[in-house]
C-alpha positions, 0 to 999 in steps of 0.5 A: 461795096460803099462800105469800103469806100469810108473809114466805118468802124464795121469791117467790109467784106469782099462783095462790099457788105458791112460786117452785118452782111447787109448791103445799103439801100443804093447798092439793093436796089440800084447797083450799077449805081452803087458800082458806078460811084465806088470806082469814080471815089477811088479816081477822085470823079465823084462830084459831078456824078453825085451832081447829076444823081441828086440834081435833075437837070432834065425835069423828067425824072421820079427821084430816088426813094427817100432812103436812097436819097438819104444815102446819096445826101450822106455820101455828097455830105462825106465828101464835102467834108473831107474836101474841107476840113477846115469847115465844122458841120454845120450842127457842131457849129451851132451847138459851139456857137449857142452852148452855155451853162445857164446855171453858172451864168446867172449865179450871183457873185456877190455883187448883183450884175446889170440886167440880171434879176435876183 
Protein backbone atom coordinates (compact mmCIF):
# COMPACT_ATOMS: atom_id res chain seq x y z
CA UNK A 1 0.00 0.00 0.00
CA UNK A 2 2.59 3.06 1.04
CA UNK A 3 4.70 0.96 -1.40
CA UNK A 4 2.57 2.77 -4.31
CA UNK A 5 2.55 5.76 -3.09
CA UNK A 6 6.69 6.58 -4.03
CA UNK A 7 8.69 5.82 -7.03
CA UNK A 8 10.67 2.79 -5.18
CA UNK A 9 12.47 0.55 -7.46
CA UNK A 10 10.59 -2.82 -6.10
CA UNK A 11 7.25 -3.01 -7.81
CA UNK A 12 3.90 -2.73 -5.56
CA UNK A 13 1.45 -5.39 -5.92
CA UNK A 14 -2.44 -4.80 -5.66
CA UNK A 15 -2.93 -5.22 -1.63
CA UNK A 16 0.09 -2.62 -1.20
CA UNK A 17 3.14 -5.00 -0.85
CA UNK A 18 6.48 -4.62 -2.06
CA UNK A 19 7.78 -7.21 -4.79
CA UNK A 20 9.29 -9.17 -1.51
CA UNK A 21 5.43 -9.57 -0.38
CA UNK A 22 6.30 -7.91 2.85
CA UNK A 23 4.04 -5.05 4.39
CA UNK A 24 5.85 -2.09 6.23
CA UNK A 25 5.86 -2.04 9.81
CA UNK A 26 2.77 0.95 9.68
CA UNK A 27 0.71 -1.13 7.59
CA UNK A 28 1.36 -4.77 10.03
CA UNK A 29 0.60 -3.10 12.71
CA UNK A 30 -1.68 0.08 12.39
CA UNK A 31 -3.59 -0.28 9.32
CA UNK A 32 -6.38 2.01 9.56
CA UNK A 33 -3.39 4.13 9.72
CA UNK A 34 -1.62 2.99 7.06
CA UNK A 35 -5.09 3.26 4.85
CA UNK A 36 -5.57 6.54 6.14
CA UNK A 37 -2.41 8.06 4.93
CA UNK A 38 -2.44 6.55 1.59
CA UNK A 39 -5.87 8.08 0.53
CA UNK A 40 -4.88 11.68 2.14
CA UNK A 41 -1.27 11.59 -0.13
CA UNK A 42 -3.12 10.98 -3.16
CA UNK A 43 -5.60 14.05 -2.19
CA UNK A 44 -2.69 16.32 -1.16
CA UNK A 45 -4.23 16.25 2.86
CA UNK A 46 -1.27 14.80 4.34
CA UNK A 47 0.56 17.22 6.17
CA UNK A 48 -1.61 17.88 8.99
CA UNK A 49 -2.38 14.41 9.39
CA UNK A 50 1.13 13.36 9.52
CA UNK A 51 1.26 16.32 11.92
CA UNK A 52 -1.06 15.01 14.30
CA UNK A 53 0.59 11.08 14.17
CA UNK A 54 4.15 12.22 14.72
CA UNK A 55 3.08 15.33 17.39
CA UNK A 56 0.94 14.80 20.72
CA UNK A 57 -0.84 17.69 21.32
CA UNK A 58 -3.04 15.92 23.82
CA UNK A 59 -0.10 14.82 26.33
CA UNK A 60 -1.53 11.43 26.94
CA UNK A 61 -0.55 9.55 24.46
CA UNK A 62 2.41 6.10 24.29
CA UNK A 63 3.87 6.92 20.85
CA UNK A 64 4.50 4.58 18.17
CA UNK A 65 7.08 1.89 18.51
CA UNK A 66 10.32 3.07 17.01
CA UNK A 67 10.25 1.18 13.81
CA UNK A 68 6.86 2.71 13.14
CA UNK A 69 8.24 5.99 13.99
CA UNK A 70 10.97 5.58 11.73
CA UNK A 71 8.38 4.97 9.18
CA UNK A 72 6.28 8.16 9.80
CA UNK A 73 9.70 10.15 10.35
CA UNK A 74 10.67 8.94 6.65
CA UNK A 75 7.10 9.61 4.86
CA UNK A 76 7.03 13.66 6.87
CA UNK A 77 10.65 13.67 5.34
CA UNK A 78 9.65 12.10 1.55
CA UNK A 79 7.10 14.61 1.46
CA UNK A 80 9.19 17.83 2.50
CA UNK A 81 11.30 16.85 0.06
CA UNK A 82 9.17 16.72 -2.70
CA UNK A 83 7.26 19.93 -1.74
CA UNK A 84 10.97 21.60 -1.79
CA UNK A 85 13.22 20.54 -4.25
CA UNK A 86 15.03 23.56 -4.33
CA UNK A 87 16.43 22.34 -0.91
CA UNK A 88 19.23 19.70 -0.60
CA UNK A 89 18.88 17.00 2.45
CA UNK A 90 20.59 18.12 4.87
CA UNK A 91 23.53 15.31 5.00
CA UNK A 92 24.34 16.16 1.07
CA UNK A 93 24.54 19.52 2.07
CA UNK A 94 27.04 19.17 4.46
CA UNK A 95 28.95 16.73 2.84
CA UNK A 96 29.13 19.64 -0.56
CA UNK A 97 29.97 21.98 2.15
CA UNK A 98 33.09 20.06 4.06
CA UNK A 99 34.19 17.85 0.97
CA UNK A 100 37.82 18.38 0.27
CA UNK A 101 40.89 16.35 -1.05
CA UNK A 102 43.22 16.96 1.95
CA UNK A 103 45.86 15.37 -0.21
CA UNK A 104 45.75 17.61 -3.07
CA UNK A 105 45.21 20.40 -0.86
CA UNK A 106 48.55 20.34 1.03
CA UNK A 107 50.93 19.27 -1.96
CA UNK A 108 53.58 21.50 -2.75
CA UNK A 109 53.48 23.52 -5.90
CA UNK A 110 56.87 24.71 -5.80
CA UNK A 111 56.80 27.63 -3.78
CA UNK A 112 55.95 26.93 -0.03
CA UNK A 113 52.19 28.56 0.51
CA UNK A 114 51.55 30.52 3.73
CA UNK A 115 50.67 28.45 6.80
CA UNK A 116 51.32 25.29 5.50
CA UNK A 117 54.20 23.29 6.91
CA UNK A 118 56.67 21.01 4.78
Amino acid sequence: MLASLIDCKSEATKDGRNAGGELSALEQRYSRIARELSVRWEEGDIDAYLNCLLLDDRGDRQGFPAEVLEELMFLSSLRWQLQNPQHCRADQCLVDQFSFNPTSDLKPSGAPQPGVVI
